[in-house]
Structure formats: C-alpha cells, structure tokens
C-alpha positions as CSV (number, residue, x, y, z in Angstrom):
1,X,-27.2,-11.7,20.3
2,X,-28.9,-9.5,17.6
3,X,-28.4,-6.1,17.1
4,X,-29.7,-3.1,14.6
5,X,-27.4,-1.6,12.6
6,X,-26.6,1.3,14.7
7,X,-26.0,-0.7,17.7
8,X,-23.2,-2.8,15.7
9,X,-19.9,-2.5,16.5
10,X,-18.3,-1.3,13.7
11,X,-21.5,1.4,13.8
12,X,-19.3,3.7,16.2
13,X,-16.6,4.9,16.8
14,X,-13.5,2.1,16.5
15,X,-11.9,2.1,19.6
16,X,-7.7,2.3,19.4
17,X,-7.0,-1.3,20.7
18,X,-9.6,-2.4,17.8
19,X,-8.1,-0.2,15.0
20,X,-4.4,-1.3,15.9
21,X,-5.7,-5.4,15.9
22,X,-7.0,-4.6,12.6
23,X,-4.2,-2.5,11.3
24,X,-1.9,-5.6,12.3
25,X,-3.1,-7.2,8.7
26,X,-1.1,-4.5,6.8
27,X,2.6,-5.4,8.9
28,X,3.3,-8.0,6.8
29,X,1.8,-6.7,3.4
30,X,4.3,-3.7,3.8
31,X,7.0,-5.3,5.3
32,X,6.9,-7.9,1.9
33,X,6.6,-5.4,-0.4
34,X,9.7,-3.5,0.7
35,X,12.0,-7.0,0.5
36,X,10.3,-7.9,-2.7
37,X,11.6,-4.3,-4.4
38,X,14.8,-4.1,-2.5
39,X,16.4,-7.1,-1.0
40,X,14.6,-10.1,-2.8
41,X,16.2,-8.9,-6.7
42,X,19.5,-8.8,-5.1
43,X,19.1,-11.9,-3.2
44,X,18.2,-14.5,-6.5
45,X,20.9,-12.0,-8.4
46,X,23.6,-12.9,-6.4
47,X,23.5,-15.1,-3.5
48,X,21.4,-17.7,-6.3
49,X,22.8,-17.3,-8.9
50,X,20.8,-16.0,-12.0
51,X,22.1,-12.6,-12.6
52,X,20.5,-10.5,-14.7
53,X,17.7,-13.1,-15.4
54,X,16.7,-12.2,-11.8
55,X,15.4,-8.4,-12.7
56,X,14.2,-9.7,-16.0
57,X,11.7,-11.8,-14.3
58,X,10.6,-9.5,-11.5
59,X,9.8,-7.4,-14.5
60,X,7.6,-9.8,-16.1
61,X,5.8,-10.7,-13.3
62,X,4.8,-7.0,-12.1
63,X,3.1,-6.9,-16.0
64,X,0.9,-10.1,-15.4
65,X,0.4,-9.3,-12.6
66,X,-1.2,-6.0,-12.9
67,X,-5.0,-7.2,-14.4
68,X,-5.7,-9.5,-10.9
69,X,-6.4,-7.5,-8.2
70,X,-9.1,-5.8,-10.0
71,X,-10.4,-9.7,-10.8
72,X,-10.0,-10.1,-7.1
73,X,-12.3,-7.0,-6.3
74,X,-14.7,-8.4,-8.5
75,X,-15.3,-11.5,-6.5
76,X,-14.9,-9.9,-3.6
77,X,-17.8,-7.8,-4.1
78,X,-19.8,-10.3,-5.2
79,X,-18.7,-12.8,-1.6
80,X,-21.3,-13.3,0.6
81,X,-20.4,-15.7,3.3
82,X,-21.9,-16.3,7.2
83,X,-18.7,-15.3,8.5
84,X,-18.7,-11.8,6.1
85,X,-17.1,-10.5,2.7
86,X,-13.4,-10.0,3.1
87,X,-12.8,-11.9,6.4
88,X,-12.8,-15.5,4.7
89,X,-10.3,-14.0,2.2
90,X,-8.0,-12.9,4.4
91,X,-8.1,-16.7,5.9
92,X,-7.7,-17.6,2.8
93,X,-4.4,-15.4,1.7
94,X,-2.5,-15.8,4.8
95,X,-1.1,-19.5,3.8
96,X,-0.9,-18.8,-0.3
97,X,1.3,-15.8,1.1
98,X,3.0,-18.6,3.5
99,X,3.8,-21.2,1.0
100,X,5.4,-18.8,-1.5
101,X,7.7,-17.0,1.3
102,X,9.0,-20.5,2.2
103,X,9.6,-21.2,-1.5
104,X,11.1,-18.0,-2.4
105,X,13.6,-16.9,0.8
106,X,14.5,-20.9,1.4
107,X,15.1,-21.6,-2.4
108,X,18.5,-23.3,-3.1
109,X,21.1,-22.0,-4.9
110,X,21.0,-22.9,-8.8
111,X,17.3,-22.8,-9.3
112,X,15.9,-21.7,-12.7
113,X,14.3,-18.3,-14.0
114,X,10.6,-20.6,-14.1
115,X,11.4,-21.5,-10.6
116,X,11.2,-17.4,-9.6
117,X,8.4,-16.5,-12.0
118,X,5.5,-19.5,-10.8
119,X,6.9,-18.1,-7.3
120,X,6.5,-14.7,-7.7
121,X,3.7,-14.7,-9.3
122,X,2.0,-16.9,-6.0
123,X,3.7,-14.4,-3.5
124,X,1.8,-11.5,-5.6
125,X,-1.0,-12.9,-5.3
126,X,-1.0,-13.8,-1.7
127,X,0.0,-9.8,-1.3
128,X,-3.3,-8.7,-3.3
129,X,-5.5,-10.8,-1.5
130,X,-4.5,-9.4,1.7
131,X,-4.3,-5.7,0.3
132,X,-7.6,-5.7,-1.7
133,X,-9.6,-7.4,1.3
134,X,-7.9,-5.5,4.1
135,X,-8.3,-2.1,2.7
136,X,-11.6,-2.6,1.4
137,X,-12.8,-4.3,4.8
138,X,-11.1,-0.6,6.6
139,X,-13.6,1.2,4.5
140,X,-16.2,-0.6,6.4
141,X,-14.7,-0.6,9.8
142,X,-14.5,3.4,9.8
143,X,-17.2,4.8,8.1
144,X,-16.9,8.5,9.2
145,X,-14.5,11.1,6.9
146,X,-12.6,11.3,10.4
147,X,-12.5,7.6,11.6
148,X,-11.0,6.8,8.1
149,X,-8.1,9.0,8.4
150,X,-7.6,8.0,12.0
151,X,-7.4,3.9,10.6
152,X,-5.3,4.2,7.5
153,X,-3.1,6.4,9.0
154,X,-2.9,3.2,12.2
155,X,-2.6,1.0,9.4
156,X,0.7,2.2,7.3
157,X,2.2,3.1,11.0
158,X,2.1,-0.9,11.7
159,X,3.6,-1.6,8.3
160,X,6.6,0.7,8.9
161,X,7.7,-1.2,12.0
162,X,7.4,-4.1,9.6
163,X,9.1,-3.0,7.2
164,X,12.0,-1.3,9.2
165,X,12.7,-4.9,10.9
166,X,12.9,-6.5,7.2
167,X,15.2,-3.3,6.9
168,X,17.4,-4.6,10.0
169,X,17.3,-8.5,9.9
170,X,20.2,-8.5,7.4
171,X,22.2,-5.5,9.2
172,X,22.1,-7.5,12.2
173,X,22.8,-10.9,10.7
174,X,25.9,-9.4,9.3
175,X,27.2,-8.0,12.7
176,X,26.6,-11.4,14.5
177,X,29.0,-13.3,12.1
178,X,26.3,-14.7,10.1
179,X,26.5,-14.8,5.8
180,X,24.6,-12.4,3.3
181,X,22.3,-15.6,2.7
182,X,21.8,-17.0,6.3
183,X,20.6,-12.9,6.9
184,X,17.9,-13.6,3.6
185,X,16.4,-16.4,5.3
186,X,16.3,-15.0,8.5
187,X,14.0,-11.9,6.3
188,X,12.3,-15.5,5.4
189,X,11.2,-16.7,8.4
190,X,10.5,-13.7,10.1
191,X,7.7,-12.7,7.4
192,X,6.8,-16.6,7.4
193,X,5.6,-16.3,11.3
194,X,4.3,-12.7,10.9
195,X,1.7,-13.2,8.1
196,X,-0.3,-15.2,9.6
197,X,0.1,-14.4,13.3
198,X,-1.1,-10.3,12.0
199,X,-4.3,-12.3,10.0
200,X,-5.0,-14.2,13.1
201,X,-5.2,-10.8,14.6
202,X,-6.7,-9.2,12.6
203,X,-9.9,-11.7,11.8
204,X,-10.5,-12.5,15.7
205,X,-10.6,-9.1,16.8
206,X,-12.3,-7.4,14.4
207,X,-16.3,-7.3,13.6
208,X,-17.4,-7.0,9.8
209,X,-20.8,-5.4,8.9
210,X,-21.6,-6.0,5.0
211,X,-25.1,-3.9,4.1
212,X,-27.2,-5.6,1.2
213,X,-28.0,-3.3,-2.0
214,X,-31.6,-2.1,-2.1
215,X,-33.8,-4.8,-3.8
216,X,-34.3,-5.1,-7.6
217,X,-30.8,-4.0,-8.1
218,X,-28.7,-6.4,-10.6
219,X,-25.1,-6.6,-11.5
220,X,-24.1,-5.9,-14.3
221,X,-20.5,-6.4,-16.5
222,X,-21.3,-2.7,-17.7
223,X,-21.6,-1.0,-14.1
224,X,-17.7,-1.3,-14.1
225,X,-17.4,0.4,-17.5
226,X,-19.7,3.3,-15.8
227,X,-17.1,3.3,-12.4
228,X,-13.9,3.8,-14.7
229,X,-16.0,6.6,-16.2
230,X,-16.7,8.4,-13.0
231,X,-14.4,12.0,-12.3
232,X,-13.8,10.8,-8.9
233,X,-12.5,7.5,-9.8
234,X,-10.4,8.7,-12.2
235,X,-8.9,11.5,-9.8
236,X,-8.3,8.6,-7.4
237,X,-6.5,6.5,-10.4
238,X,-4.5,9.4,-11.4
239,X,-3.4,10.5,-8.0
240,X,-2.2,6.9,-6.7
241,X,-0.6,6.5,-10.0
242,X,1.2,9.4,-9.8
243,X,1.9,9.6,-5.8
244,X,3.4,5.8,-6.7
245,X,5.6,6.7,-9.7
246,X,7.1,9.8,-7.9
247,X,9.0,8.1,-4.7
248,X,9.3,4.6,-6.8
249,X,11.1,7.1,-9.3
250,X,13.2,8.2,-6.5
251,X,13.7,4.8,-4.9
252,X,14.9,2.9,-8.2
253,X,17.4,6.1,-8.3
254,X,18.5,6.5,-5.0
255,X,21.4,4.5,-4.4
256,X,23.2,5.9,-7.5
257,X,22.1,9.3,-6.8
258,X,23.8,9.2,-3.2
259,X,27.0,7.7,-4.6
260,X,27.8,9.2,-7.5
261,X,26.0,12.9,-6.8
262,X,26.3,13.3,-3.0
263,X,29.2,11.0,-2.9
264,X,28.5,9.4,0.2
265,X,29.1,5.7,1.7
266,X,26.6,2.6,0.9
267,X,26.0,2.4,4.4
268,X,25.5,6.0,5.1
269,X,22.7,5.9,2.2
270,X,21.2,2.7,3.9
271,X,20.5,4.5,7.4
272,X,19.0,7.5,5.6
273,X,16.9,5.1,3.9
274,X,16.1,3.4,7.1
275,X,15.3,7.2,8.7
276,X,13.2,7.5,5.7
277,X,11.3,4.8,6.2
278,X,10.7,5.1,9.6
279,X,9.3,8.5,9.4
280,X,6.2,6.9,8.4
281,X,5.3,6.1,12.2
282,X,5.1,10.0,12.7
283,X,3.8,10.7,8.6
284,X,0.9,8.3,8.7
285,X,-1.1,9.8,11.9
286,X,0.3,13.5,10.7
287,X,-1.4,12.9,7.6
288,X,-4.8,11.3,9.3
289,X,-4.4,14.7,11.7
290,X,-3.9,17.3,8.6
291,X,-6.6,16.2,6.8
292,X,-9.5,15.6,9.4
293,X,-8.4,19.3,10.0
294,X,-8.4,21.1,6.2
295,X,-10.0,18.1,4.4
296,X,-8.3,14.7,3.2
297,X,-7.7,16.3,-0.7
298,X,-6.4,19.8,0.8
299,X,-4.0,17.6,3.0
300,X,-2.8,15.8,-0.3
301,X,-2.4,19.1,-2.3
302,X,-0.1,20.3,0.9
303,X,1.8,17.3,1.4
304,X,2.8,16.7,-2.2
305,X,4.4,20.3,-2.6
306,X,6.0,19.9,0.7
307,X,7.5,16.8,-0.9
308,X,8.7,18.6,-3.7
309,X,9.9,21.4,-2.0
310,X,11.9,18.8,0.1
311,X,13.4,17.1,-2.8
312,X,14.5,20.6,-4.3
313,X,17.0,21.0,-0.8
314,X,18.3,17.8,-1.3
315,X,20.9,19.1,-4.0
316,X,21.8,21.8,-2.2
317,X,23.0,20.1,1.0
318,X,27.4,20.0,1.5
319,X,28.4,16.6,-0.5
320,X,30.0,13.7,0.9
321,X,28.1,15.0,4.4
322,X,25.0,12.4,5.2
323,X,23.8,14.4,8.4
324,X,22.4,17.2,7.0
325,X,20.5,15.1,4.7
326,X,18.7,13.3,7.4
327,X,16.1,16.0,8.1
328,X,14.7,16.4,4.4
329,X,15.2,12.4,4.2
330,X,12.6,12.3,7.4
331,X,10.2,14.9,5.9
332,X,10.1,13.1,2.1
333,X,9.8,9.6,4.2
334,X,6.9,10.8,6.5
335,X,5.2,13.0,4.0
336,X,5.2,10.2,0.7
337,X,3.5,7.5,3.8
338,X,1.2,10.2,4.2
339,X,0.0,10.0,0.5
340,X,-1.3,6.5,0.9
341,X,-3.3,7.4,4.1
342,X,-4.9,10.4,1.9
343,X,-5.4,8.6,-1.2
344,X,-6.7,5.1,0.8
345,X,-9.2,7.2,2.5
346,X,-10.8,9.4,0.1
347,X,-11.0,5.9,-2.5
348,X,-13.3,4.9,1.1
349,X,-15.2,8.1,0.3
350,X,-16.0,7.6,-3.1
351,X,-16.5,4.1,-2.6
352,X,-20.1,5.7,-0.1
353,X,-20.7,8.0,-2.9
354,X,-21.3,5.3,-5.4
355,X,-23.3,3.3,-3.4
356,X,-25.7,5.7,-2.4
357,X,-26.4,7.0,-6.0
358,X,-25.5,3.1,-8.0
359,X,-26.7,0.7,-5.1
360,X,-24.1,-1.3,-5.5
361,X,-21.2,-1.7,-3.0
362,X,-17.9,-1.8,-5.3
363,X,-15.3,-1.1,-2.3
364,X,-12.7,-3.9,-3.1
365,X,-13.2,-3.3,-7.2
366,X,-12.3,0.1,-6.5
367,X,-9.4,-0.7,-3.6
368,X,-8.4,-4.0,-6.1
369,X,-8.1,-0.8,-9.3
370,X,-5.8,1.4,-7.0
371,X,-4.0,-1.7,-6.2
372,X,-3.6,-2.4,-10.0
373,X,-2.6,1.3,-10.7
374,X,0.1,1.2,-7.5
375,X,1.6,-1.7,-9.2
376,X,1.8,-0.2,-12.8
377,X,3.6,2.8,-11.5
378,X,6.0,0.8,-9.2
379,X,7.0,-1.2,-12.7
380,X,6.7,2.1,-15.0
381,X,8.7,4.0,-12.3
382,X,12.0,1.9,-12.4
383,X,12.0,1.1,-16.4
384,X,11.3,5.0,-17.3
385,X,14.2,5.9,-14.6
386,X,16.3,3.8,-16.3
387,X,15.9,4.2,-20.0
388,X,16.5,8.3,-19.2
389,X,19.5,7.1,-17.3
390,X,20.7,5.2,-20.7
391,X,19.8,8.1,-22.6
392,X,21.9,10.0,-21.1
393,X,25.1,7.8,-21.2
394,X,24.6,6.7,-17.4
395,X,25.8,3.3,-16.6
396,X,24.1,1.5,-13.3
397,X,26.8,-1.5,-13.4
398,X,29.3,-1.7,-10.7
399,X,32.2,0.0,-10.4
400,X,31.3,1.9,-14.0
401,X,32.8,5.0,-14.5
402,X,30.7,7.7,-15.2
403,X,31.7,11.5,-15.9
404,X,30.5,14.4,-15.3
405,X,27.8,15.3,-17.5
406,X,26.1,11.4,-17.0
407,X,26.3,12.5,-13.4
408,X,24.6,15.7,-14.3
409,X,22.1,13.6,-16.2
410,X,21.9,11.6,-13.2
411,X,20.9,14.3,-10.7
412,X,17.9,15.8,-13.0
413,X,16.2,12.5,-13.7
414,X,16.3,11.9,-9.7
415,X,15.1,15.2,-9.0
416,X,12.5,16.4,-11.6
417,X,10.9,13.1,-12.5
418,X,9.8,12.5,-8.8
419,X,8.6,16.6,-8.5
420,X,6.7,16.0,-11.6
421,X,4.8,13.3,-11.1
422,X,4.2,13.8,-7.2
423,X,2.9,17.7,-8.3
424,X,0.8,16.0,-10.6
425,X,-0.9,14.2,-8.0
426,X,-1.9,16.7,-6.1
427,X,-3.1,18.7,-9.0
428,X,-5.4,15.9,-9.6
429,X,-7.7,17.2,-6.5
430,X,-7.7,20.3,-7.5
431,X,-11.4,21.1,-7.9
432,X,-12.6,17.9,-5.9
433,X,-16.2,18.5,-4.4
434,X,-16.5,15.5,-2.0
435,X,-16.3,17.3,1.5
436,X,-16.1,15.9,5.5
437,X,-19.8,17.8,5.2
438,X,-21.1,16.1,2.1
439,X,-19.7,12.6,3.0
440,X,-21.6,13.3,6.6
441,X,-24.5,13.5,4.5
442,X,-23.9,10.5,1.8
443,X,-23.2,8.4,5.2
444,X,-26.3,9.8,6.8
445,X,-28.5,8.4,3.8
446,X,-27.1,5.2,3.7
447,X,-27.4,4.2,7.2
448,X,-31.1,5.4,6.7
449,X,-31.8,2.9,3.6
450,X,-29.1,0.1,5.1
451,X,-31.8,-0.1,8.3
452,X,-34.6,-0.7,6.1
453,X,-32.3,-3.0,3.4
454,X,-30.0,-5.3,5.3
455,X,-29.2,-8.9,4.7
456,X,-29.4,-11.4,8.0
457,X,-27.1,-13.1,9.0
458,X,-24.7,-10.5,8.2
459,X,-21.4,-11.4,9.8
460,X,-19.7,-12.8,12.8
461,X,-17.8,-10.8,14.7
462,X,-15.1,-12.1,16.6
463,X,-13.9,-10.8,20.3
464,X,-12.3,-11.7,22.7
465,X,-12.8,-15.0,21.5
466,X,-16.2,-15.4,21.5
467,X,-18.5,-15.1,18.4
468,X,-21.5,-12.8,18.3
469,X,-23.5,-12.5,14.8
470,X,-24.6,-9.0,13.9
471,X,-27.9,-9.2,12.4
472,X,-29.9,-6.7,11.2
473,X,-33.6,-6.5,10.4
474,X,-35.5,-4.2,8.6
475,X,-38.0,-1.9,10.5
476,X,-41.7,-2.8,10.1
C-alpha cells in the first residue's frame, strides 16, 4: 500500500517496541567493542601465545583502520536500493562480523601475528558497517530533536546489557570449573549467535524512509572538503574526539591506577568496572531526558563537568576500601554513556541542517567521520597514557616495582588527562546555535520540499513479517 510521506511510519512518532527492535542492532556492536579493547589483547597475549606481538598488532590495525568508515559513509550515501540505504548493509555486515568472530575467539593456539592482523582488520570492518549504517539509519528513524534523544539513548542502553554479559561470560566460566580459554570462546559464541539474531531484528521490524535531493543537484568530490569545513562538523569532530580520548585515557589507566594508587584487589577493580559499565542502562535515557529538557549541547556541557568533578573525588576516597568508590564509579559510567547519546544525536541534527541548505543527504559520511574520530582517540588515548607513564619512570609489567613518585606520576596522568580532554569537549559547544526550535524549523522545511521531491519506490518496510513499500509521490 502507498503512502505520502507524512503518513509513513517512520513520519511519527517511533513507538517503544519499534525503537527497542531497532536499538537491538547496537548489542552486539558494543558488546564487541568492549572484548576487542579488554579481553581479546589479553586473550592472543596469553592464552595463544604471541606476547607482546599481540598489542603490537591491535595497534597497527586501529591506524589502518581509521580512513574506512568514512569510505563506507561515502557509499552509503550514495546506495539506493528497493529495499532502502542502510538496511542491505546491515544484511550485508552481520556475516563479515560472523566469520571473523569464529576466526578470531576459536583460533588455535600458535597462530602467527598475520593470522591476527587479516582478522582484525575483517572484524573492524564488520563493526563499522554495522556502526556507520545503524547510526546513520537512527537519524532517519527519529527525526524530531526529542525522538533522537529518546533512540540513542535506547540504543547504548541495549549495548550495555551486551556488553555486561561479555563482562560475565568469563567470570562465570571460571566459577563453573571451566579454563581461562574454554571462558574466551564461550565470549565467542555468544557474540557469534547475537550478531546476527539483533540484525535480524533489527531489519524486520524496522521501516526505512530515504528522501531524494531536489533535482539538478550533483555530487561532487569537493562537497566533502566543504562538510569538514563546516563549524558544526568540526564541533561534532572535536567533541567525540575528545569525549573518546578522556574515559579511553582512563580505561587504558585504570587497572594500574586501582592497584598501585588505591591499592585494592584485581577483582574488587573488576566489579567496579562492571558497576561502571552498567550504569549506562540508567546514563543513556538520563542523558536523552536532560537534554530534551535544557537542549542536547547544554546536557553535554553539564555532563562533562559532572564527570570531571567525579573523577576529582576519586583520589580522595580511604585506599584499599572499594565500596566507597562504587558511587563516583556509577556516576563516571552513566554520565561518559551519556556523551555518546549527546554527541550521536546532535551529529543527527547537523546532518538536517546540511541537507536543507546543501541538498545533499551526507548522514552516514558524517556518522562514518565520527566513527573515524572515536577510533583515533581510542588508539591516541592508550599510546599517549602510556608514553607519560614511561616518562615518568612507571613500569606496566607485572609484578614491577614501582615507588613512590612513579605512583605519584601515576595518579596525575589518570586524573588530569581524562578532566582535560572530557572539559574540552564540552567547551566545544560552547556557543553552539542549533536549537530544539531551530531544528523544529530545518525539519519543518524539509518535510515540505521531501513531499514535492521524493524518489518511488523508496523502501520496504518490514513488520510483523509482512512487507509494505512506502512510496511517495510528489503533489501535483
């Protein structure tokens, strides 16, 4: 059945059961990306066998892999397909993502540095497809300044309980008599069957809407010189770079911190990094709340100097004592998830902004560059951390001795690096123009000139498992 644009599903309001089917795609995005930083390094280190070699690859892969996901939002932008933009490259993710999980948690012991690189390389790729197309196809899902919020802030929810399980798998492994390995492989299999189960999910129950630019227009290479140019897009760059350096900063730091400076257990650390992570079930709708309520770029100002004031207790707190810890811990874990919700949502606003005044709809480029900056300051974060650390006299190996002013060394890199950076962030809204009334207004105009300039067939969307096309056709 045919349908105007304003009668399309994705026109309204996204209901809850819709939003959470959607936000099912980002589960196993997040839960990978927290076993890829924490548990796979250790995992080909160790229970594999290459050692160093292991961290030396990671690192070289993070630096090629930085220029594809822009690549990736320049195709996508340019994908027109009758079943929509991003939906046939989500289909098309799910098993690269499958087949490098199998090859990478079931490798066997002994296998070479090349072995991990090619692998790594295809997992991160798997990982931007769904990222790039997931977050750019959100944009279009919620169109309103609220409705964004409201979405992100479902879809970083989903990925903590993903990520907490990867968190748990080897925790409970351990306690049922089972090896360090065996509990990797379990991690394995259990992102093996969720990827593609949350894409399923995700590309059945969700409709997709792409508008067509006004007629005349032409690409061309130069238009993305002009976007890079843009104040917005470089307050959006700067911001995710920065909200990504300052908790990776902390992150790459954190185990050493708690042992050597607040002299607690490895397994007290681990539950307060578990509590930090799951604080992003209450920090991601927070977030979407605060800043439907003072603006998305107010929300960000707030949160990041609540996270700084946060880290500043930290220090403070009775040593060798995890409890008191876990309240700050909660409040850094559910205010840094907020940043992504913020900084996800206003890159949606932009995104309207340039399309009204360029014609052209650059949503994944500009999701695919955030990607590209996330992953920069995730790489940037650790090797900075570190060569201060060195600096300083600090050794990271195990069971190194370090005295007391490398400890001292120790506990300012953790703590100013991470306020510094976050603060910047913030700062980099300061100013920012782009209100919940302006963007009212931007979406206003475009839904007027989409009516009159839409492309047919459009999309499929898919529920409840039957098809229905959502055609538009300009007025006479």
């Amino acid at each position: 059945m045919s349908k105007s644009p304003a009668a399309a599903p994705v026109a309204g309001r996204l209901s809850l059961p819709s939003a959470l089917a959607f936000a099912c795609c980002y589960m196993p995005f997040a839960a990978l990306q927290l076993s890829v930083a924490v548990q796979l390094p250790a995992f080909f280190a160790t229970q594999l066998g290459l050692g160093l070699a292991a961290g030396a690859a990671f690192g070289v892969v993070r630096l090629i892999d930085i220029p594809v996901d822009p690549a990736l939002g320049l195709f996508m932008d340019r994908t027109k397909t009758p079943i929509g933009r991003y939906r046939p490259w989500m289909i098309a993710g799910a098993p690269i993502l499958m087949l490098a999980l199998y090859m990478l948690y079931q490798a066997p012991p002994g296998i070479s540095e090349g072995y991990l690189v090619v692998w790594l390389l295809v997992v991160y790729l798997g990982m931007s497809i769904l990222l790039v197309a997931g977050n750019a196809w959100a944009s279009t899902l919620a169109t309103s300044y609220t409705e964004r919020s409201r979405l992100f802030g479902a879809m970083l929810a989903l990925g903590v309980i993903g990520t907490v399980t990867c968190l748990l798998i080897p925790s409970i492994a351990e306690k049922t008599q089972h090896t360090e390995l065996q509990g990797m492989r379990a991690v394995g299999w259990f992102l093996l069957v969720l990827a593609p189960l949350a894409v399923l999910i995700a590309v059945t129950r969700t409709p997709e809407r792409i508008v067509a630019p006004p007629p005349g227009h032409r690409f061309r290479p130069g238009d993305y010189v002009a976007l890079l140019s843009r104040g917005n897009v470089l307050r959006i760059l700067a911001a995710d770079f920065c909200v990504t350096m300052g908790p990776g900063w902390m992150a790459a730091l954190y185990l050493f911190y708690w042992r050597d400076s607040r002299q607690v257990s490895l397994t007290a650390a681990s539950l307060l990094l578990a509590l930090y992570v799951l604080a992003g079930l209450a920090g991601g709708p927070a977030a979407a709340w605060l800043a439907n309520r003072i603006s998305k770029h107010r929300a960000l100002i707030v949160s990041t100097s609540l996270y700084s004031i946060m880290l500043i207790v930290i220090p403070f707190l009775p040593k060798g004592q995890p409890l008191p810890a876990a309240i700050p811990m909660f409040c850094l874990g559910a205010l840094a998830t907020g940043f992504v919700v913020m900084v996800r949502a206003i890159t949606a606003d932009v995104g309207d902004e340039l399309r009204l005044e360029g014609g052209r709809d650059l949503m994944a480029l500009l999701y695919a560059v955030t990607s590209a900056t996330t992953k920069a300051a995730g790489a940037l974060a650790i090797f900075v951390s570190f060569w201060l650390l060195g600096v300083q006299g600090y050794s990271v190996k195990a069971h190194a001795l370090n005295g007391a002013a490398q400890v001292h060394g120790l506990e300012l890199t953790f703590i100013i690096g991470p306020i510094f950076f976050v603060m910047l962030g913030g700062a980099s809204f300061l100013g920012y123009k782009l209100s919940a009334d302006k963007h009212a207004d931007i979406r206003r105009q475009l839904d007027e000139r989409d009516a009159v300039y839409a492309e047919s067939p459009i999309t499929q969307a898919t529920t409840g498992g039957a098809v229905e096309s959502v055609v538009a056709r300009p007025n006479p």
